[in-house]
C-alpha positions in Angstrom: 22.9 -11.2 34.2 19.1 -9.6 33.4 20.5 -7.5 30.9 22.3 -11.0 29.0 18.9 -12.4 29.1 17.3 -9.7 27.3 19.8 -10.4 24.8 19.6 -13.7 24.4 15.6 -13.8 24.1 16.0 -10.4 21.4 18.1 -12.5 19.3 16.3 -15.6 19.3 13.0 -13.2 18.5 14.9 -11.7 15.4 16.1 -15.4 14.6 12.6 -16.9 14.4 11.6 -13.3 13.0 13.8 -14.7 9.6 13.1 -17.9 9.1 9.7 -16.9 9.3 9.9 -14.0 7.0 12.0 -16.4 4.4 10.0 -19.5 4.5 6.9 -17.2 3.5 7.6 -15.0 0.4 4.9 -17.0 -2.0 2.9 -14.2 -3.4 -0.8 -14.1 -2.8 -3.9 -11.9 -3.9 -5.2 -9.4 -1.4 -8.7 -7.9 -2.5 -10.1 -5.4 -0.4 -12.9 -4.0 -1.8 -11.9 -2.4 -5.0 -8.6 -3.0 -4.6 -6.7 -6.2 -5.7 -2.7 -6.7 -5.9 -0.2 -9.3 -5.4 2.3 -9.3 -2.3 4.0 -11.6 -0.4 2.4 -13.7 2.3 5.1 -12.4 4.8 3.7 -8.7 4.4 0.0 -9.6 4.4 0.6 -11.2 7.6 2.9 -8.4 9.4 -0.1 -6.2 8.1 -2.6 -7.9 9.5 -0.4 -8.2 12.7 0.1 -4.4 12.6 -3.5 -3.0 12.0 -5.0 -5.7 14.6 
């Protein structure tokens, strides 16, 4: 029964994982000192998330 649980919560995690990923793909401009580019919102944010 624990172990269906798990499962249930890791699948709603990957769920609202996607439709968080998709509904943010709009590029933006990171500038960091010196350095400028273009990326999607979706990876600035799992960066930031990443590196704290």
């Amino acid at each position: 029964m624990r172990q269906q649980w798990k499962l249930i919560l890791g699948v709603c995690a990957v769920i609202l994982v996607v439709i968080f990923a998709l509904q943010n793909v709009n590029n933006v401009q990171v500038t960091f000192l010196f350095f400028q580019a273009q990326m999607p919102m979706v990876l600035v944010l799992l960066i930031s998330i990443l590196f704290g």
